[in-house]
C-alpha positions, 0 to 999 in steps of 0.5 A, a space after each residue: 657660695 658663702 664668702 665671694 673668695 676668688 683669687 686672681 688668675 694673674 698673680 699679682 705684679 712684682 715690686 721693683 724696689 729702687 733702694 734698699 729697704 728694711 720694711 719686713 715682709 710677710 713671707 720670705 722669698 727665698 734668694 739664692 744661696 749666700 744672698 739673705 739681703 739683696 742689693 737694689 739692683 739684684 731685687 731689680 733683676 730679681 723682679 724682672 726675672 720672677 716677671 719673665 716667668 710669670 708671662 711664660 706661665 700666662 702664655 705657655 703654662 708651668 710646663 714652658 717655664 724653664 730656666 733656659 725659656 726665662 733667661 731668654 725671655 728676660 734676656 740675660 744668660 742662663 747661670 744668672 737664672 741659675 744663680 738666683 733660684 737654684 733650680 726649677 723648683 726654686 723659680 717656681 717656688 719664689 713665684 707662689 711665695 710672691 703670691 702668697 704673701 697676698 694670702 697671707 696679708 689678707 688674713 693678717 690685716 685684710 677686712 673680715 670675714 677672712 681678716 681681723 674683727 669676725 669670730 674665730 669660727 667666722 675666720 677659720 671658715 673663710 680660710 679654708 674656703 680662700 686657699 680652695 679658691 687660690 688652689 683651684 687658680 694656680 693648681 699647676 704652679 702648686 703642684 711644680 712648686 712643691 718642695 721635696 717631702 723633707 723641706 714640704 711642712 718646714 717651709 715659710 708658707 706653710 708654717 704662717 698658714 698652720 700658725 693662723 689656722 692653730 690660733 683659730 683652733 686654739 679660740 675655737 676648741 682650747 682644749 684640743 691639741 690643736 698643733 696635730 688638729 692644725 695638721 688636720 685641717 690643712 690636709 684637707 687642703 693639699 694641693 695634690 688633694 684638690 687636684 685629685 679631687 677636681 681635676 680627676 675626680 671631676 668634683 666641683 670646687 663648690 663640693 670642696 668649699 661644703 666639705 670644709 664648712 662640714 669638716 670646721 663644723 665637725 672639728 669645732 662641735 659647732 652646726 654649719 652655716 645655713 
């Protein structure tokens, strides 16, 4: 493997913010409707909540993860699930937000190859192959956390990834039009894609990560990496 990118099984713990703040936060978590500021006890109940979940997930996997299972697993009652997240989906799309602001701080500011300081081309390959990885570590919580397909490319996620992978291409191959070829590249990396491939295909992560080193190498005009 080329870049030694693995993402953590156990997603990362939760913040327990004691006071308001306004620090800005890579990815906004969505809260529930008619809540854009949180007080610090709905962050505190907010986290705890999110860290409910995230241990049914560990114990029972996405499919024991339900707003019943996490009101009783947080102890509290079932309306005030309901109230935070909206719906299933909402709790398990919080969930993976949480998670990839990890991703994308670690391409914002985190150490290159995959941060700041390594060429374009460097970088764009790097991603790819972080994203598999993440894919391959939380395939189950992806895929349930999908929005319906009218909200699926608006979602804060998806836009930070397609604005970095845009401003790669626009380094690599200024000429391009490199909003639709952005498009491109992240089809290769849908989550129902990569759970077709490796998990009824039986094809291995490592043929998917030489995939996306042939597709940058393609896309860009530029050879593989030995």
């Amino acid at each position: 493997m080329l870049y030694a990118v693995f993402m953590p099984a156990a997603l990362p713990p939760f913040p327990k913010p004691q006071e308001p703040h306004d620090t800005p936060q890579l990815l906004e978590v969505e809260s529930g409707p008619g809540e854009p500021c949180l007080r610090a006890d709905a962050a505190r109940n907010r986290a705890r909540l999110l860290e409910a979940a995230a241990r049914l997930i560990a114990e029972h996997g996405v499919a024991g993860v339900t707003m019943e299972a996490v009101a009783a697993a947080a102890q509290v009652g079932k309306g005030t699930v309901f109230r935070r997240f909206g719906d299933r989906t909402g709790l398990l799309t919080a969930l993976l937000d949480h998670s990839g602001r990890q991703l994308q701080a670690d391409f914002l500011c985190g150490p290159p190859p995959l941060g700041p300081g390594a060429p374009p081309l460097d970088r764009l390959r790097a991603f790819g192959v972080a994203v598999l990885y993440r894919s391959a570590e939380q395939l189950d919580l992806q895929l349930a956390a999908q929005p319906e397909p009218c909200r699926r490319f608006s979602h804060p996620a998806v836009q930070a990834l397609r604005t970095h992978v845009t401003m790669l291409l626009r380094q690599l191959v200024p000429g391009a039009d490199c909003d639709l070829l952005c498009l491109t590249l992240l089809a290769y990396l849908d989550p129902a894609q990569v759970h077709h491939l490796t998990r009824q295909c039986g094809m291995p992560i490592e043929r998917l990560e030489a995939g996306w080193l042939d597709l940058v190498a393609r896309v860009t005009g530029t050879e593989r990496p030995a």
